[in-house]
C-alpha positions as CSV (number, residue, x, y, z in Angstrom):
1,X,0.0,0.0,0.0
2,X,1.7,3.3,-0.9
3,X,-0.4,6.8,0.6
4,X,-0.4,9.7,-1.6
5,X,1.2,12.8,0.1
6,X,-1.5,16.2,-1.1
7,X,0.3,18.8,-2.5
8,X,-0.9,22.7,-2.8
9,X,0.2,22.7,-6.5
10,X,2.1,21.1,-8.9
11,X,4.7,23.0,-11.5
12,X,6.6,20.2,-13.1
13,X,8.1,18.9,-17.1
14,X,8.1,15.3,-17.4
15,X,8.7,12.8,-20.0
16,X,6.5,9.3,-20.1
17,X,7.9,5.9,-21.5
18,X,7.1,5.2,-24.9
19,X,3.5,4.3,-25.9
20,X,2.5,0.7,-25.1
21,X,0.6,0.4,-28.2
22,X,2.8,1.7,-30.4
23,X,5.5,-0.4,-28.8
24,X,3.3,-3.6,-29.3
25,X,2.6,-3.2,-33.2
26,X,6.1,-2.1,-34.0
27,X,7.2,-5.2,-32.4
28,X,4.7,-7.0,-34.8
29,X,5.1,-5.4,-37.8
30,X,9.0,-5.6,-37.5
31,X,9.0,-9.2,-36.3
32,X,7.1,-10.0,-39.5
33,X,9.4,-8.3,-41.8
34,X,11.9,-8.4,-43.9
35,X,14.9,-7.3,-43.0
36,X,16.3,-5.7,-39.3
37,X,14.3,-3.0,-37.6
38,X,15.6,-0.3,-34.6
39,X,12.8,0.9,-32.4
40,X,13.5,3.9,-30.7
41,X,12.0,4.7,-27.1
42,X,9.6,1.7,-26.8
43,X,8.1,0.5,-23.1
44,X,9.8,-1.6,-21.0
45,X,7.0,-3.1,-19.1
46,X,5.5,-6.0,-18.2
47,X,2.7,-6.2,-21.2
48,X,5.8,-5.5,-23.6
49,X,7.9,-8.4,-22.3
50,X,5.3,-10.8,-22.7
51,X,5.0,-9.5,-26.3
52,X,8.2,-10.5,-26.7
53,X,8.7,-13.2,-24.7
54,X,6.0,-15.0,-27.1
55,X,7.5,-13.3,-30.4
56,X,10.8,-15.1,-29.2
57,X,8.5,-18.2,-28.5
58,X,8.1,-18.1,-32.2
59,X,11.7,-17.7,-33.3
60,X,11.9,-14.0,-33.5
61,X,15.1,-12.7,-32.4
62,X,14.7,-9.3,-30.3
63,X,18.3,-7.6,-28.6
64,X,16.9,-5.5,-25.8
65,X,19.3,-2.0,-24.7
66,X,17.9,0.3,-22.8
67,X,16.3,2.9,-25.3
68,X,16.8,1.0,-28.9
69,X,15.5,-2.7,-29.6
70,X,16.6,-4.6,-32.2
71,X,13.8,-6.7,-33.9
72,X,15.4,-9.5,-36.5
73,X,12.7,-10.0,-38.7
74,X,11.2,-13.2,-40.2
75,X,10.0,-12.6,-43.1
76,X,6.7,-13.9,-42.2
77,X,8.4,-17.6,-41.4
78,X,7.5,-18.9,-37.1
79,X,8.9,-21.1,-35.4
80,X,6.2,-23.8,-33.4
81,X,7.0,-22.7,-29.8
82,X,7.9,-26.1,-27.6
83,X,5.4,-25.1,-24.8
84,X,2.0,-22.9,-24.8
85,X,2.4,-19.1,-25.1
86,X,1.3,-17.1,-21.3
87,X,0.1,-13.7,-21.5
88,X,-0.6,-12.5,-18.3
89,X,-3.6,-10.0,-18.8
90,X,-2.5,-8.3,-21.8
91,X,-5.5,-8.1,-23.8
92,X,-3.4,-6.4,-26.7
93,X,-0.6,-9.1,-27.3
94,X,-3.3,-12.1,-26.6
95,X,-5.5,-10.7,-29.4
96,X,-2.6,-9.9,-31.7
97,X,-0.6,-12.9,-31.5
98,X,-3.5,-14.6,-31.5
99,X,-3.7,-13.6,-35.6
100,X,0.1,-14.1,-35.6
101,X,0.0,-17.8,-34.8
102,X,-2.6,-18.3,-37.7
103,X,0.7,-17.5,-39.5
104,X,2.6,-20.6,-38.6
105,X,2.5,-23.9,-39.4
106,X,2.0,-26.3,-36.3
107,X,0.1,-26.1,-32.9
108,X,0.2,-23.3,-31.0
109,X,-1.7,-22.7,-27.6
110,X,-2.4,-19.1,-26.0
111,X,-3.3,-18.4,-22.1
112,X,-3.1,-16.1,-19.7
113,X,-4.1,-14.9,-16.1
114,X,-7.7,-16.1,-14.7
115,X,-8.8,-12.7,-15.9
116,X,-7.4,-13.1,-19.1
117,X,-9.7,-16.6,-19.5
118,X,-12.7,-14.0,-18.6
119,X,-12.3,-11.9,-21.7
120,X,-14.1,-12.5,-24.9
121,X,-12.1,-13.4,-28.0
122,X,-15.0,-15.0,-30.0
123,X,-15.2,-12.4,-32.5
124,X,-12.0,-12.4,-33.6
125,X,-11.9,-16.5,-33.8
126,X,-14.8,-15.8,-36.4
127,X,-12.9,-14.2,-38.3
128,X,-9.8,-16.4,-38.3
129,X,-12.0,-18.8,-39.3
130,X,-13.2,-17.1,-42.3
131,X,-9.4,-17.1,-43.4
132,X,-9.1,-20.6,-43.2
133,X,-7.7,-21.2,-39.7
134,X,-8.2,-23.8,-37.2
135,X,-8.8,-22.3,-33.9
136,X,-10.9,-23.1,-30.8
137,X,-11.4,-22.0,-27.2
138,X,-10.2,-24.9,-25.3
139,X,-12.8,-24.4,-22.4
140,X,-15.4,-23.1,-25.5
141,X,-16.4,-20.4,-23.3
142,X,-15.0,-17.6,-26.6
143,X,-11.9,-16.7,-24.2
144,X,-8.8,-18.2,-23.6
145,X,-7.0,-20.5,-23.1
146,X,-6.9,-21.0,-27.5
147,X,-5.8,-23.6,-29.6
148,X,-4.8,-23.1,-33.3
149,X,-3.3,-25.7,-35.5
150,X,-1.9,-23.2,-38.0
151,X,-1.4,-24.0,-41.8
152,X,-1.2,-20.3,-42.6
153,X,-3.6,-17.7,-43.9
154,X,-6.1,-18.3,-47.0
155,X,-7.0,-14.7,-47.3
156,X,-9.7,-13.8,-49.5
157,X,-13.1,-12.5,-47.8
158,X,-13.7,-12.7,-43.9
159,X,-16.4,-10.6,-41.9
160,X,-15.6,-9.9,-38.3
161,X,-19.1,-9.9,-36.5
162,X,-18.5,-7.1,-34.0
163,X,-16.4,-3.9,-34.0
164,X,-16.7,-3.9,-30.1
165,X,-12.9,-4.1,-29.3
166,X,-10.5,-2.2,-32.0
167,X,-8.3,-4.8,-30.9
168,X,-9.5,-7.5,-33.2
169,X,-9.7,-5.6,-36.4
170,X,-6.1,-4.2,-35.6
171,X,-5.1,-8.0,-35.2
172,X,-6.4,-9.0,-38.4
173,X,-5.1,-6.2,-40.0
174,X,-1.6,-6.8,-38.8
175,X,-1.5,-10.3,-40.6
176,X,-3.7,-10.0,-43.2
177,X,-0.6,-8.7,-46.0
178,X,0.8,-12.5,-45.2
179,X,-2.4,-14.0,-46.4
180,X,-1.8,-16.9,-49.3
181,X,-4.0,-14.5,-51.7
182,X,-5.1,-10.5,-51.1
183,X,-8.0,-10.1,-48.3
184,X,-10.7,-8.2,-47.4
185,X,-12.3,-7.4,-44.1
186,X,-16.0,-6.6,-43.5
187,X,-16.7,-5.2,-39.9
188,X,-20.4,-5.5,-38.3
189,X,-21.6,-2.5,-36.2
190,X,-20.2,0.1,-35.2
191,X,-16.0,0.4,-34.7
192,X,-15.3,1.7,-30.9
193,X,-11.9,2.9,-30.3
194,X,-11.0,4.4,-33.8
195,X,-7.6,6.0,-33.0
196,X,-6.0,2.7,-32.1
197,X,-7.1,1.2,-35.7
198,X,-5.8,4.6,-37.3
199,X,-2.8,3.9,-35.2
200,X,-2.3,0.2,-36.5
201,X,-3.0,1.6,-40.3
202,X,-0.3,3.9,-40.0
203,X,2.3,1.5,-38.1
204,X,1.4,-0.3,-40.8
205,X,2.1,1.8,-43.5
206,X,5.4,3.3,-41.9
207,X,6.7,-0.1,-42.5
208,X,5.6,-0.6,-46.1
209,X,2.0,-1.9,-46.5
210,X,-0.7,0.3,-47.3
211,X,-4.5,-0.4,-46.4
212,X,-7.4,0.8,-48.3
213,X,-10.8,1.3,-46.2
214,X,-13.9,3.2,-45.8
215,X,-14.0,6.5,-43.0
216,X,-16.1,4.1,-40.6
217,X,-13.2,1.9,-40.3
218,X,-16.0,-0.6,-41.5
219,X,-14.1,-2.4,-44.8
220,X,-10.9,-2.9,-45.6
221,X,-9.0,-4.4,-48.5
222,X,-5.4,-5.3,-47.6
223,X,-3.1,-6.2,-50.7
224,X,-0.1,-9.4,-50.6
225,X,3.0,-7.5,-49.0
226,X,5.6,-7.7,-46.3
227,X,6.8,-5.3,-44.2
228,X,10.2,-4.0,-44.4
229,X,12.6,-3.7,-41.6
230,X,13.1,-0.5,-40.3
231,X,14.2,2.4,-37.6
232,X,10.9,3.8,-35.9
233,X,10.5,6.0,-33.5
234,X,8.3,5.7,-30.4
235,X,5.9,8.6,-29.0
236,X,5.8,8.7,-25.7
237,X,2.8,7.2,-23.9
238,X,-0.7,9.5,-23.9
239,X,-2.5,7.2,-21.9
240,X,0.6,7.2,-19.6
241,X,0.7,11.2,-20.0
242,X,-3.3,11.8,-19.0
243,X,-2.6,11.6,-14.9
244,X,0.2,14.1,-14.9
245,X,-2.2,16.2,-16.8
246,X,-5.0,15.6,-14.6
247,X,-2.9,16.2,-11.8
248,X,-2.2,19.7,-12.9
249,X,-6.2,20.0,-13.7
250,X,-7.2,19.3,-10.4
251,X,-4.4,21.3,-8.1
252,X,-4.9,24.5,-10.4
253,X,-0.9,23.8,-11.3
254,X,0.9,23.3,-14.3
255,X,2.8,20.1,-15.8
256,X,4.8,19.8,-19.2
257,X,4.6,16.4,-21.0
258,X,7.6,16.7,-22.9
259,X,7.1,13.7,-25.3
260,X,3.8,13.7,-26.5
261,X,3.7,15.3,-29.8
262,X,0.6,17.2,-31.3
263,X,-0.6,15.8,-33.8
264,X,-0.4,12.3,-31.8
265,X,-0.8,9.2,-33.5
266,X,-2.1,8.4,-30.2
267,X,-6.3,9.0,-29.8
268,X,-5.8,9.0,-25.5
269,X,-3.7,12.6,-26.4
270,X,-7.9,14.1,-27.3
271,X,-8.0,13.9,-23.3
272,X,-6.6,17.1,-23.1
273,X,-9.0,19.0,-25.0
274,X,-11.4,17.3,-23.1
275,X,-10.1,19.1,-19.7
276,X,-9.5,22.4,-21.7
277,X,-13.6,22.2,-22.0
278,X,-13.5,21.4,-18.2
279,X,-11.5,25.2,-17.9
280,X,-7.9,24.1,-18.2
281,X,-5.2,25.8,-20.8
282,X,-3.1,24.3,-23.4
283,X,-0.7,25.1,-25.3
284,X,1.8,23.0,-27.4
285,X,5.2,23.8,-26.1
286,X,8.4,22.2,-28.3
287,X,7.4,18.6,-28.8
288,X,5.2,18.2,-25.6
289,X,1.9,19.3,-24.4
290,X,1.7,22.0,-21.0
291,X,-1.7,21.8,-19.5
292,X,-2.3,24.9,-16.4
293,X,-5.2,23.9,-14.6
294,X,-7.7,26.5,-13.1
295,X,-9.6,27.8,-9.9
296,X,-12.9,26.0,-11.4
297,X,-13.6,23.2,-13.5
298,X,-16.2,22.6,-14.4
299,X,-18.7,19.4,-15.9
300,X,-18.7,18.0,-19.4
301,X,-20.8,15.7,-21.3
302,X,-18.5,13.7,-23.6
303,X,-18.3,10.4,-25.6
304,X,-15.8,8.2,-24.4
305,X,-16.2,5.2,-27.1
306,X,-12.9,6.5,-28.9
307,X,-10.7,6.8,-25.9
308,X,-11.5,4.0,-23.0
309,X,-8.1,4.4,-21.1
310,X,-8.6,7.4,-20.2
311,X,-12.1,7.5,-19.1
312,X,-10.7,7.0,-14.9
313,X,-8.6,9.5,-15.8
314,X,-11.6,11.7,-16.8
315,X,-13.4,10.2,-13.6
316,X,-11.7,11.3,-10.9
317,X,-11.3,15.1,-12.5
318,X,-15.0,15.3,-12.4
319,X,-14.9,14.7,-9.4
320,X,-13.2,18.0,-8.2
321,X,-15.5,19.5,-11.1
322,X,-18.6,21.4,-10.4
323,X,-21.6,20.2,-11.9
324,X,-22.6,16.9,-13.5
325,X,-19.9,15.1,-15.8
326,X,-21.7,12.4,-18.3
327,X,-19.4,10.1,-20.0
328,X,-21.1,8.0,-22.5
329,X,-20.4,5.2,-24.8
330,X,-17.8,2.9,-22.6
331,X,-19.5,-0.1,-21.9
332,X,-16.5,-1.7,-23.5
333,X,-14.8,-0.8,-20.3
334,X,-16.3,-3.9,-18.9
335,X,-14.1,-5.8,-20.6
336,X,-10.8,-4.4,-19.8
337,X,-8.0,-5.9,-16.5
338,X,-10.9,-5.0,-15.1
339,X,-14.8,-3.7,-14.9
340,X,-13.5,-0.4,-15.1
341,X,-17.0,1.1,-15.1
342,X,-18.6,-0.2,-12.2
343,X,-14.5,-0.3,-10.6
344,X,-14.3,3.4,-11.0
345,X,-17.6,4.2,-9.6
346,X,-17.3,1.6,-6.6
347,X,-13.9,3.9,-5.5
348,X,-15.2,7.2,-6.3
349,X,-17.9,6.1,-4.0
350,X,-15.6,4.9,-1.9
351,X,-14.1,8.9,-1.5
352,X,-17.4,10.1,-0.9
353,X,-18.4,11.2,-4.2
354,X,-21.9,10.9,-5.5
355,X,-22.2,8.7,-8.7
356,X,-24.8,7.1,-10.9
357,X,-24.3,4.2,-13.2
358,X,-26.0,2.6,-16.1
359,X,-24.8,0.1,-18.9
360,X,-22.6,2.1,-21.1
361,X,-22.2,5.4,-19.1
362,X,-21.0,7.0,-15.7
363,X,-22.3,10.0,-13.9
364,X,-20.4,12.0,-11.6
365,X,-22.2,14.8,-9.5
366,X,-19.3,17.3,-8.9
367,X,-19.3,19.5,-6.1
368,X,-15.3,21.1,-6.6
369,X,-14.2,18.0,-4.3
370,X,-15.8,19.2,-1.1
371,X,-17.6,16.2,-0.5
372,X,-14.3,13.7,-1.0
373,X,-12.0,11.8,2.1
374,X,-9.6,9.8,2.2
375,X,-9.9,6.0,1.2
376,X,-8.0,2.8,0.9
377,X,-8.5,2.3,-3.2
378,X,-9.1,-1.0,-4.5
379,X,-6.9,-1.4,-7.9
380,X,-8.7,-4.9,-9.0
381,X,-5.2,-5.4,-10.3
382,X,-5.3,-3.0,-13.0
383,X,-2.5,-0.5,-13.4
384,X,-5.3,2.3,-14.7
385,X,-7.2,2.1,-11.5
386,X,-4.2,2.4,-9.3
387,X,-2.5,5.7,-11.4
388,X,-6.0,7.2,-12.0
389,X,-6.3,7.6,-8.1
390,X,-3.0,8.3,-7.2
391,X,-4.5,11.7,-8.7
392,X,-7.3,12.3,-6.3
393,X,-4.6,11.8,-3.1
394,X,-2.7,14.9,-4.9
395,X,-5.7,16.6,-3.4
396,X,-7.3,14.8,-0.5
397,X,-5.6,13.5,2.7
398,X,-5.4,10.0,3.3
399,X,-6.0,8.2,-0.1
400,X,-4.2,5.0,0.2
401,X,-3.5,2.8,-2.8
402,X,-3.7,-1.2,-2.6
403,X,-1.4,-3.8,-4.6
404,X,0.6,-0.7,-6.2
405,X,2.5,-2.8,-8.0
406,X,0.0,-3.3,-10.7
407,X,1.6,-0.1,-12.2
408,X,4.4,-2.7,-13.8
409,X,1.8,-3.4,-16.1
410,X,2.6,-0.2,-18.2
411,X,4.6,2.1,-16.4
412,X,7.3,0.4,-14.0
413,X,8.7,3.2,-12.4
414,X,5.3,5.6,-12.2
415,X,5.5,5.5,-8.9
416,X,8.7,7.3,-8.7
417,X,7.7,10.0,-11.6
418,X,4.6,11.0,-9.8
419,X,6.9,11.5,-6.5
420,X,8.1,14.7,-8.6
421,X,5.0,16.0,-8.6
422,X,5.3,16.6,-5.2
């Protein structure tokens, strides 16, 4: 348990590691490629070394130094790993080398944590299937644990039956250019999460595939190609970025993200127009973002269905807001490390905060934080939860935050970057 110290405001510049998303398709594209690739500034974390951990699994060769990994691609050719391939609970690497595997040509079996075997991957085995591949869920309950006798990729015409988790079209995508013949990809209902399917698209593209496809992120028609090894650089993490920004929104202060660029390939960076609505300035400054909070925020009514990560971030600012924050649109959060819509709610609660819930939306009743106390957080083991509400003790005595380590997930060493704050 680790207590957050309140401070009266925070001035601070700080970098965050490289983006966890970005680090997890560079590490697919470029072990799938011809050719050696360089990446520059990618996460060191616990999600990102069970990426690789599998990729080497599967033959890839990756040399980790401290801000440059060398990626040895294959060319598309995997090795059949001697033993099944653990995840943890990263949602990202199960779903994406889930596709990956399809690329083989023996038995491969993917598991992870007991949370892990609680989120849906059915979807996305659809869609394999439509490609030719052999894949069940061993307990058929559409999670993992998965097994795939791979022969490769037919290609041709496959429709995934939900858009619900931008995490399965990005993992088709990523394979699909190593398909026997060119593909196409037909998505039902609506796409959530956007960005991160923009973000794979242009990963993509950086190393040498271009996608066609509709605005919606809908259809898709992916040509026969291989990536090319490359050097690629790394922003640093918005997700990562969005509690060093709220910390300066709720103390009236000021913090400097030095590494997040604007643009951003990275859809979590939109937070911070979000808390400019709330009352907060922004400005770009070199190639970060400086966000100077205010006397008053105040409550917003936002969509969320683009930018899930963030939306504890978003949480426990409107909870020093006044006035009534909606956030709409994130059922999806339900299937995350954890139920981060009813978890969010549960600790606001917790803090004294008065909160409404439905299916796919959150309520927060804002009265400038007058109403909050300290608490002893729950994290449910999910690194979002625990650095979302290491941001409300900035400002209230005596929040207290269980099973800190969770944090490895994504950030190792948050722990200590927030202690600048102070």
């Amino acid at each position: 348990m680790i207590e957050i110290k309140p401070v009266s405001k925070v001035d601070a510049t700080v970098a965050v590691p490289g983006s966890k998303s970005l680090t997890q398709r560079a590490l697919i594209a470029a072990a799938l490629a011809d050719g050696t690739s360089k990446l520059i500034g990618p996460l060191a974390s616990e999600d990102t070394n069970y990426t690789v951990k599998a990729l080497e699994q599967m033959g890839i060769s990756v040399e980790r130094a401290e801000d440059v990994w060398t990626v040895y691609g294959s060319g598309g050719n995997l090795a059949t790993p001697e033993k099944e391939i653990f995840l943890g609970n990263n949602g990202t690497a199960t779903r994406f080398l889930t596709s990956v595997a399809a690329l083989g040509n023996g038995d491969f079996q993917i598991d992870g944590e007991e949370r892990m075997r609680e989120r849906p991957i059915g979807p996305l085995m659809e869609a394999l299937q439509g490609w030719g591949v052999d894949i069940t869920s061993i307990h058929s309950t559409g999670c993992p644990p998965l097994q795939i006798r791979s022969k490769g990729l037919t290609g041709g015409a496959t429709v995934l039956p939900e858009g619900k988790s931008s995490q399965y079209v990005s993992s088709l995508l990523l394979v699909a250019p190593y398909a026997a013949k060119a593909t196409t990809l037909e998505v039902n209902g609506e796409v959530l999460s956007k960005p991160y399917v923009a973000m794979t698209l242009s990963v993509m593209s950086d190393f040498g595939v271009s996608v066609e496809c509709d605005e919606e992120f809908t259809s898709f028609i992916i040509p026969k190609g291989k990536y090319r090894g490359m050097e690629y650089e790394i922003e640093g993490d918005a997700s990562n970025a969005s509690y060093f920004w709220a910390a300066a929104a709720i103390t009236g202060g000021r913090v400097t993200v030095s590494n997040v660029p604007v643009p951003s390939l990275q859809g979590d960076a939109n937070l911070v127009p979000l808390l400019a609505r709330m009352g907060c300035d922004v400005k770009r400054d070199g190639g970060g973002i400086t966000l100077t909070g205010r006397e008053r925020l105040n409550g917003i009514t936002v969509d969320m269905g683009n930018m899930p990560d963030v939306v504890p971030t978003l949480a426990v600012v409107a909870a020093f807001a006044h006035g009534k924050t909606v956030i709409n649109n994130i059922a999806h959060l339900r299937i995350k490390e954890c139920d981060r819509l009813t978890a969010t709610l549960a600790e606001l609660t917790k803090m004294g905060a008065k909160v409404e819930e439905g299916d796919d939306y959150m309520v927060i009743h804002g009265d400038g934080g007058a109403c909050l106390h300290g608490a002893d957080i729950e994290t449910y083991n999910d690194h979002r939860m625990a650095m979302s509400f290491a941001v409300a003790g900035l400002r209230v005595q005596g929040v207290r935050i269980t099973g800190e380590s969770c944090v490895a997930k994504s950030f190792p060493d948050f722990w200590e970057r927030f202690a600048q704050l102070g």
